[in-house]
SEFIZA-3560 file (N, C-alpha, C; in Angstrom, 3 decimals):
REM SEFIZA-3560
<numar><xx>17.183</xx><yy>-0.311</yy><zz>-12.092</zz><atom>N</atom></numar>
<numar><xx>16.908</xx><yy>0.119</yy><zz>-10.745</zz><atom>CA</atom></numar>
<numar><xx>15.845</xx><yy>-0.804</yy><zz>-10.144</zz><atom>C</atom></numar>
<numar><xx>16.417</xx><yy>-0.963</yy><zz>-8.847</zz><atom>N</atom></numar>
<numar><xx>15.212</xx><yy>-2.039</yy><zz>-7.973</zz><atom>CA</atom></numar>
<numar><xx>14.044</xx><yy>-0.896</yy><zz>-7.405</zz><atom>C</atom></numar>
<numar><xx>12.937</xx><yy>-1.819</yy><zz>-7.677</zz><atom>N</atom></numar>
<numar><xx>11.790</xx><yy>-1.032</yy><zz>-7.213</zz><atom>CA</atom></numar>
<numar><xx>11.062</xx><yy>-2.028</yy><zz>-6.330</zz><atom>C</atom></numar>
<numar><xx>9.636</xx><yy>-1.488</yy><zz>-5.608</zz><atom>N</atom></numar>
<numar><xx>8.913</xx><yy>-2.365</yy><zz>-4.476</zz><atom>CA</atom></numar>
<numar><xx>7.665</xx><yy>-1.921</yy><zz>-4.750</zz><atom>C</atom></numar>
<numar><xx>6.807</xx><yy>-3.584</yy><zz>-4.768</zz><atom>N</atom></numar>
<numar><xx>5.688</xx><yy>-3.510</yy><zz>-5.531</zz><atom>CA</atom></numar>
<numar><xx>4.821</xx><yy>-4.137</yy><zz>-4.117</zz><atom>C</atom></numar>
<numar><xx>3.829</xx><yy>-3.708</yy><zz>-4.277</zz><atom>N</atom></numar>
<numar><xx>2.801</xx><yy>-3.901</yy><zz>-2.418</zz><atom>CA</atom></numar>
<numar><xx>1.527</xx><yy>-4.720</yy><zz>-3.088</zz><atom>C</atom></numar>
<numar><xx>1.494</xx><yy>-5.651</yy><zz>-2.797</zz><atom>N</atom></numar>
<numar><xx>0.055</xx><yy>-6.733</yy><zz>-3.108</zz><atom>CA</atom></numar>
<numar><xx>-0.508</xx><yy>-7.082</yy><zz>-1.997</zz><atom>C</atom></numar>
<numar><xx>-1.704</xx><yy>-6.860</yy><zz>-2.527</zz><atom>N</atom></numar>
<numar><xx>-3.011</xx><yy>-7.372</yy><zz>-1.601</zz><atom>CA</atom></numar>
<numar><xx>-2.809</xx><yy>-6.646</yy><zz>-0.311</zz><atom>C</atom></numar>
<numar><xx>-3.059</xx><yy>-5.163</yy><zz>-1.007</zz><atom>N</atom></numar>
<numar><xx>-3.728</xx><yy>-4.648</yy><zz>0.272</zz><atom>CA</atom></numar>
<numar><xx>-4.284</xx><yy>-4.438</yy><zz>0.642</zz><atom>C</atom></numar>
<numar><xx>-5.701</xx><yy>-4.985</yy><zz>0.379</zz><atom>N</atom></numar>
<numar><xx>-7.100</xx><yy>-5.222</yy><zz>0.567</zz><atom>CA</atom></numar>
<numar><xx>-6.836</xx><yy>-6.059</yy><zz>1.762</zz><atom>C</atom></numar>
<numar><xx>-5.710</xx><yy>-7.023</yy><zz>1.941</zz><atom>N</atom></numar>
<numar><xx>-6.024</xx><yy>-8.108</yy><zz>2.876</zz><atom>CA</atom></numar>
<numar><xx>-5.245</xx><yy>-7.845</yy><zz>3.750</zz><atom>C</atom></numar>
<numar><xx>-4.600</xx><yy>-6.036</yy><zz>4.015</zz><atom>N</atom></numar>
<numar><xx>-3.683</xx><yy>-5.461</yy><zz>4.817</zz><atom>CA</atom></numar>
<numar><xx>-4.581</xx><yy>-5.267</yy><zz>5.979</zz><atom>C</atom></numar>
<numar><xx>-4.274</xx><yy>-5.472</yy><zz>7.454</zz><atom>N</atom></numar>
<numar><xx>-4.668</xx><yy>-4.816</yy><zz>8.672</zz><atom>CA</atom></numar>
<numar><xx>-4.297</xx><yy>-3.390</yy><zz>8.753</zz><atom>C</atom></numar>
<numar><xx>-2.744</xx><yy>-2.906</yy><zz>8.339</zz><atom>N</atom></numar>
<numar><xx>-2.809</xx><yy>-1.485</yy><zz>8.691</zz><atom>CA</atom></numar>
<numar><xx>-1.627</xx><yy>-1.078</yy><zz>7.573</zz><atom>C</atom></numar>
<numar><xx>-1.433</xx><yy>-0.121</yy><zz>6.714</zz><atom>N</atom></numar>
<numar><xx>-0.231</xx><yy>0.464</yy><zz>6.215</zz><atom>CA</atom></numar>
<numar><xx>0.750</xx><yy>1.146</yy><zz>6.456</zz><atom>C</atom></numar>
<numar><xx>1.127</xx><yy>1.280</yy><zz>7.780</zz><atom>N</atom></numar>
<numar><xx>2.290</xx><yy>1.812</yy><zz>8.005</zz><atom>CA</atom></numar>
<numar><xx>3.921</xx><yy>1.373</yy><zz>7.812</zz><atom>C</atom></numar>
<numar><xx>3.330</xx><yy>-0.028</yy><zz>8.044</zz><atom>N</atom></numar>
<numar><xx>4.547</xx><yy>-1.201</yy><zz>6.835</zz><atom>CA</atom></numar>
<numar><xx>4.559</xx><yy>-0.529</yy><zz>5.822</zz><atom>C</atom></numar>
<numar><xx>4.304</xx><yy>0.089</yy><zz>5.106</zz><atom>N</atom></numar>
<numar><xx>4.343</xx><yy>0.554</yy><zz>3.975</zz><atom>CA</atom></numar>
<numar><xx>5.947</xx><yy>1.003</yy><zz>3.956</zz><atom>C</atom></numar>
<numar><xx>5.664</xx><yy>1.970</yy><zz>4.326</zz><atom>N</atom></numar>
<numar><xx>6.941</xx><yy>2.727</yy><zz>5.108</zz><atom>CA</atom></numar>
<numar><xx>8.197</xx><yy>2.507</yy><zz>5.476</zz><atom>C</atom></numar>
<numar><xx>7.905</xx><yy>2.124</yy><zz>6.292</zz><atom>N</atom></numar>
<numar><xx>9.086</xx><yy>0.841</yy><zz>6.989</zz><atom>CA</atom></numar>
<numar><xx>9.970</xx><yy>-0.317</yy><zz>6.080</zz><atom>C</atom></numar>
<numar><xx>9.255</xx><yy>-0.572</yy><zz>5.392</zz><atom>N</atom></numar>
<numar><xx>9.357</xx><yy>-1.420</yy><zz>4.351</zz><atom>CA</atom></numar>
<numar><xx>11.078</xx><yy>-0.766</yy><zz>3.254</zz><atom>C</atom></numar>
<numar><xx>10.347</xx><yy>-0.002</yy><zz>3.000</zz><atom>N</atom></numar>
<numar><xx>10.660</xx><yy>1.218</yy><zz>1.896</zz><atom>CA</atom></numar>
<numar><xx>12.161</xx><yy>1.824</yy><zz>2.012</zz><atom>C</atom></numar>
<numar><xx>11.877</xx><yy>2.116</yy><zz>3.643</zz><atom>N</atom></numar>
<numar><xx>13.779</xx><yy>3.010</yy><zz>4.059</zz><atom>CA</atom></numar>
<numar><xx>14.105</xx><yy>1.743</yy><zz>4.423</zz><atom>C</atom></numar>
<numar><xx>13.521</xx><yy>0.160</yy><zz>5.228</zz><atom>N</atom></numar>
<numar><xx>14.641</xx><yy>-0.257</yy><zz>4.935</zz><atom>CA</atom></numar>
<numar><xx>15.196</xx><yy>-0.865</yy><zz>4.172</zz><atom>C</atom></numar>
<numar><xx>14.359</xx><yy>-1.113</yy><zz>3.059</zz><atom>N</atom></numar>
<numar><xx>15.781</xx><yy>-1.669</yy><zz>1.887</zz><atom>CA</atom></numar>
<numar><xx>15.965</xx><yy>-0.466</yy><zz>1.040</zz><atom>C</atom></numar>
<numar><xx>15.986</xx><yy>0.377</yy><zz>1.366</zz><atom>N</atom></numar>
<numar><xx>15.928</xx><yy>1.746</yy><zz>0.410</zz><atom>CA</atom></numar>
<numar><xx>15.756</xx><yy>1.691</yy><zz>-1.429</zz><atom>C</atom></numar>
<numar><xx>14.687</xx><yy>1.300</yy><zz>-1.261</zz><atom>N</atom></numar>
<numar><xx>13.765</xx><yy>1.894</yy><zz>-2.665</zz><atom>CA</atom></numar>
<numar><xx>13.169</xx><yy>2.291</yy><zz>-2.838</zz><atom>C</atom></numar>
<numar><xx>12.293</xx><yy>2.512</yy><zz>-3.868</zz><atom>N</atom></numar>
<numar><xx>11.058</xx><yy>3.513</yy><zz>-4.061</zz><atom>CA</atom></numar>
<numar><xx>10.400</xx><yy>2.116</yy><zz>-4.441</zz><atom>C</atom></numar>
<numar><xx>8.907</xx><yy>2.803</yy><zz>-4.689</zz><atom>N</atom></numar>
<numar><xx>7.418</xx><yy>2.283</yy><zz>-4.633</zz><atom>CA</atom></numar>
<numar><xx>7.516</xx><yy>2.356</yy><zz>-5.934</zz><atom>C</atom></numar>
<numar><xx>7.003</xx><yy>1.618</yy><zz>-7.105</zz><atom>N</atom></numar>
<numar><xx>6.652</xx><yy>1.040</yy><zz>-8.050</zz><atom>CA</atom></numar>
<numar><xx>5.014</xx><yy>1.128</yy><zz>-8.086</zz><atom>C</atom></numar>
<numar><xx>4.266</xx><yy>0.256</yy><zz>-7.344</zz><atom>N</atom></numar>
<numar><xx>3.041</xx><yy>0.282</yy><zz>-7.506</zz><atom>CA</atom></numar>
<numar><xx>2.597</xx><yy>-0.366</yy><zz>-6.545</zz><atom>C</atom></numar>
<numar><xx>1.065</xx><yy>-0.375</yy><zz>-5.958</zz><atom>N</atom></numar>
<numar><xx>0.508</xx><yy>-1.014</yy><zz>-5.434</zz><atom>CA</atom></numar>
<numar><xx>-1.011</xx><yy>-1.768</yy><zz>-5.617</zz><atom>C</atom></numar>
<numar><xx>-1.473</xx><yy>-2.546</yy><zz>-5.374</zz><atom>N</atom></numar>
<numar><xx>-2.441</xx><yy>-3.510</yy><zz>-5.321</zz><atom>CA</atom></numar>
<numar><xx>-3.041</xx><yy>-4.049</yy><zz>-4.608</zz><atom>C</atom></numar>
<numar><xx>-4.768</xx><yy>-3.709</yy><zz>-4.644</zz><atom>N</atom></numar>
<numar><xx>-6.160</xx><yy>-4.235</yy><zz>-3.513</zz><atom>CA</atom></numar>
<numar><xx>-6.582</xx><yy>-4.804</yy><zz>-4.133</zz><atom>C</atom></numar>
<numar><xx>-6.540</xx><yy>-5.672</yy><zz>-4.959</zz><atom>N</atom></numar>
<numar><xx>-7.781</xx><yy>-7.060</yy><zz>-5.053</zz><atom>CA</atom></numar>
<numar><xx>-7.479</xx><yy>-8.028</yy><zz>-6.413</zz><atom>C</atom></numar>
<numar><xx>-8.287</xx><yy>-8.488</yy><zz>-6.604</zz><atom>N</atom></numar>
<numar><xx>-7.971</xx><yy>-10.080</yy><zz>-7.563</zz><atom>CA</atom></numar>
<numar><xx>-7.753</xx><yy>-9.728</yy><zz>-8.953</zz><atom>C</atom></numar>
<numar><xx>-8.486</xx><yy>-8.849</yy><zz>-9.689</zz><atom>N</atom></numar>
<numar><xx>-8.663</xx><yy>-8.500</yy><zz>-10.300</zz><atom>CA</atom></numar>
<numar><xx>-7.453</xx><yy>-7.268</yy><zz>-11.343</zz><atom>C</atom></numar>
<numar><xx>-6.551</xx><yy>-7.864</yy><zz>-12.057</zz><atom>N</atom></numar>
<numar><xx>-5.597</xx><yy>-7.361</yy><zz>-12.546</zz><atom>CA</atom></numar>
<numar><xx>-5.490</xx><yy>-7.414</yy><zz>-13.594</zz><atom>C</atom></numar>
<numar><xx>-5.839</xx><yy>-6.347</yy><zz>-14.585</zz><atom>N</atom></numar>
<numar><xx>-4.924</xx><yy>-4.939</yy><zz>-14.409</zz><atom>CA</atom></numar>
<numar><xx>-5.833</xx><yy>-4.184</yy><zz>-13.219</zz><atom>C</atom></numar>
<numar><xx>-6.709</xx><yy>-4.262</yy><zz>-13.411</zz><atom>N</atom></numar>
<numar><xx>-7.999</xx><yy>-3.258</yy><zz>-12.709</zz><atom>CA</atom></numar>
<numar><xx>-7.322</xx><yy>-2.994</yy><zz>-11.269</zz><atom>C</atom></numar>
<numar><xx>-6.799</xx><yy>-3.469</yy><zz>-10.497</zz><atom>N</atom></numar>
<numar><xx>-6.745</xx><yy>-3.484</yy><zz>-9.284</zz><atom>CA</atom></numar>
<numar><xx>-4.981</xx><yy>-2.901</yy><zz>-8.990</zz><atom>C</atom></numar>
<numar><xx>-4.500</xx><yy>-2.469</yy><zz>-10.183</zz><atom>N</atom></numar>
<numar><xx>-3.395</xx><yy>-2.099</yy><zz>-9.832</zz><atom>CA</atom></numar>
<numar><xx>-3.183</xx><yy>-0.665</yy><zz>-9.896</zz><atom>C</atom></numar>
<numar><xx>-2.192</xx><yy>-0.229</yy><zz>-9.412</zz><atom>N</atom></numar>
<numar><xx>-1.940</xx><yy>1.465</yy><zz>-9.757</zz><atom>CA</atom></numar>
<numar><xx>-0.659</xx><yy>2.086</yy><zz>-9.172</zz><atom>C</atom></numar>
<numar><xx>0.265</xx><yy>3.049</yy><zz>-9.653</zz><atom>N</atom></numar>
<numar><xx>1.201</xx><yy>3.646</yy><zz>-9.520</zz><atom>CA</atom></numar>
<numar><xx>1.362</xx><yy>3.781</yy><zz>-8.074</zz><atom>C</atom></numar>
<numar><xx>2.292</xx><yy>3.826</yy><zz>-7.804</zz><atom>N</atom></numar>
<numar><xx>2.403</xx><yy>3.750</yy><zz>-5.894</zz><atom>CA</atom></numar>
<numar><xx>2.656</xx><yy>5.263</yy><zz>-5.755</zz><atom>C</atom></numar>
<numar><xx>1.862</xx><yy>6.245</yy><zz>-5.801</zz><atom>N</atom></numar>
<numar><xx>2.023</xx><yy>7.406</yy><zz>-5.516</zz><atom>CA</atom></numar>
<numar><xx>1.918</xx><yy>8.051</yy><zz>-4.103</zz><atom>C</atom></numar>
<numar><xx>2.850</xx><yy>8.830</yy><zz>-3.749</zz><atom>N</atom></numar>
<numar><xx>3.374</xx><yy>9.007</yy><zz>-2.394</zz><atom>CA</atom></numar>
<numar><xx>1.970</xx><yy>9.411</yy><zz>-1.820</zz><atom>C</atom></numar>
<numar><xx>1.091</xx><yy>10.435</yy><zz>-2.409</zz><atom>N</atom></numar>
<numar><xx>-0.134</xx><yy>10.639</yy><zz>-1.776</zz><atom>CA</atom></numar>
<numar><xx>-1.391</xx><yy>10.312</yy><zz>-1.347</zz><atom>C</atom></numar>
<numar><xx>-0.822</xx><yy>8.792</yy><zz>-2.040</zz><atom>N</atom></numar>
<numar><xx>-1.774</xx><yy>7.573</yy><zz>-1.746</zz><atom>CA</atom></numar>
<numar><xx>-1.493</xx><yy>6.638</yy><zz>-0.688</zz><atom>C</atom></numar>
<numar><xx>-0.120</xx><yy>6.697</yy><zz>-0.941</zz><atom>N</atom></numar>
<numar><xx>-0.053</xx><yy>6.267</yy><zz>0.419</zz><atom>CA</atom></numar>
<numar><xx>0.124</xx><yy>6.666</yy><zz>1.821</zz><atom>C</atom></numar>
<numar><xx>0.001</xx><yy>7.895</yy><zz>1.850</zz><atom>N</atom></numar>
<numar><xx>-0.159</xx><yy>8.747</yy><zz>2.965</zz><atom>CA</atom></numar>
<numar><xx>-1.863</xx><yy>8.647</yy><zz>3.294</zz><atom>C</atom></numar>
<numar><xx>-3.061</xx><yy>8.915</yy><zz>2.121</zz><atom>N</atom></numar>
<numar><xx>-4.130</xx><yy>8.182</yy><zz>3.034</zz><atom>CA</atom></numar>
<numar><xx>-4.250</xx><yy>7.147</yy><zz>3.228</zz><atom>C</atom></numar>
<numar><xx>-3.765</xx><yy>6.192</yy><zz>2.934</zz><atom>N</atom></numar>
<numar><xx>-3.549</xx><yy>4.782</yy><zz>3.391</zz><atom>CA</atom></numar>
<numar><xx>-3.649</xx><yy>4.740</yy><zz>5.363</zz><atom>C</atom></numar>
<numar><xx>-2.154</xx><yy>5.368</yy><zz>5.416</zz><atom>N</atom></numar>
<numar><xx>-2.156</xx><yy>5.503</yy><zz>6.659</zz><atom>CA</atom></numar>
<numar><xx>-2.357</xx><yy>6.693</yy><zz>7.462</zz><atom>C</atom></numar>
<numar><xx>-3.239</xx><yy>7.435</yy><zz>7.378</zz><atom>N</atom></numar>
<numar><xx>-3.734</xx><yy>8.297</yy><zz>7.902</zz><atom>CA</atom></numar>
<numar><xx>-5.425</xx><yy>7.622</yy><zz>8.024</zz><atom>C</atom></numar>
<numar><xx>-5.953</xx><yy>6.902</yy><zz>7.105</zz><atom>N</atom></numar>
<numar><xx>-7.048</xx><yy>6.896</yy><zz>7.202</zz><atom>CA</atom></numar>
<numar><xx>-7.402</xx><yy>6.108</yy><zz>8.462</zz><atom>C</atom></numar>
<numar><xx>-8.724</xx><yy>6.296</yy><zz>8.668</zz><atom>N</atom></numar>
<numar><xx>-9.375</xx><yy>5.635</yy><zz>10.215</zz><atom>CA</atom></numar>
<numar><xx>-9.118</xx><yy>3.638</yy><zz>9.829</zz><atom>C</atom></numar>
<numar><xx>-8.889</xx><yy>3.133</yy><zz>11.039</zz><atom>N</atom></numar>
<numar><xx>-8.453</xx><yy>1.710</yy><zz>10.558</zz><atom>CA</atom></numar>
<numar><xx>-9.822</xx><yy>1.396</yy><zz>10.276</zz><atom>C</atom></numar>
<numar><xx>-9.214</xx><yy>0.157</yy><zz>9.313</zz><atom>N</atom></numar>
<numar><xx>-10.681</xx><yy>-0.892</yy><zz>8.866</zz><atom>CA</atom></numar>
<numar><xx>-11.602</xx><yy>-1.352</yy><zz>10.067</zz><atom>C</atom></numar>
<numar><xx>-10.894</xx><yy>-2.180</yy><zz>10.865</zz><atom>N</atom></numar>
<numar><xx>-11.965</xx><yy>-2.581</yy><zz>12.050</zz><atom>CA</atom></numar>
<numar><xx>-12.447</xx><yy>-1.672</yy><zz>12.659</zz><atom>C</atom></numar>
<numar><xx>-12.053</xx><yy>-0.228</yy><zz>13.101</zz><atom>N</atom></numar>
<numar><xx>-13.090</xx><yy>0.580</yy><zz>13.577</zz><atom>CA</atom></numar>
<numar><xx>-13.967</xx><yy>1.013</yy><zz>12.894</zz><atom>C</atom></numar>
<numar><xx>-13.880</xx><yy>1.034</yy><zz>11.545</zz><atom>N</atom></numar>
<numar><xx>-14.474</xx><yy>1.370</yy><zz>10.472</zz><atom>CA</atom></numar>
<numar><xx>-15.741</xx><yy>1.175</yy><zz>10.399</zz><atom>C</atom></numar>
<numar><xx>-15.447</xx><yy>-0.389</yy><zz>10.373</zz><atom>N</atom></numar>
<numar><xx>-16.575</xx><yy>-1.421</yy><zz>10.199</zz><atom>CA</atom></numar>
<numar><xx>-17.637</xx><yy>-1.628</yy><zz>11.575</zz><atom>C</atom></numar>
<numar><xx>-17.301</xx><yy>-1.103</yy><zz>12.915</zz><atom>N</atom></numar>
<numar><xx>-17.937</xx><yy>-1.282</yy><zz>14.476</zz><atom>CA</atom></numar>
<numar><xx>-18.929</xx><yy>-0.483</yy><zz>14.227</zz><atom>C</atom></numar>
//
């Protein structure tokens, strides 16, 4: 089975690609990944993670 693996999303502007991504080649999430540092930086792409992904307040307002 094909799966979809998300890197460097530390260096993502926003995750709602996430999503989008996903129905349209219709697969599931495998895992995802924020930073250089691997294994450490990897982890199961769990649906409830990526829902705060994109729910959370964006980075650049974050940071103002």
């Amino acid at each position: 089975m094909d799966r979809i693996i998300f890197t460097k999303l530390d260096e993502a502007v926003g995750f709602g690609v996430i999503l989008n991504v996903l129905k349209r080649v219709n697969r599931k999430l495998s895992y995802l990944t924020d930073g250089q540092e691997v294994p450490d930086n990897i982890e199961v792409g769990r649906p409830e993670h990526v829902a705060e992904l994109i729910t959370a307040r964006p980075r650049a307002a974050a940071t103002a």
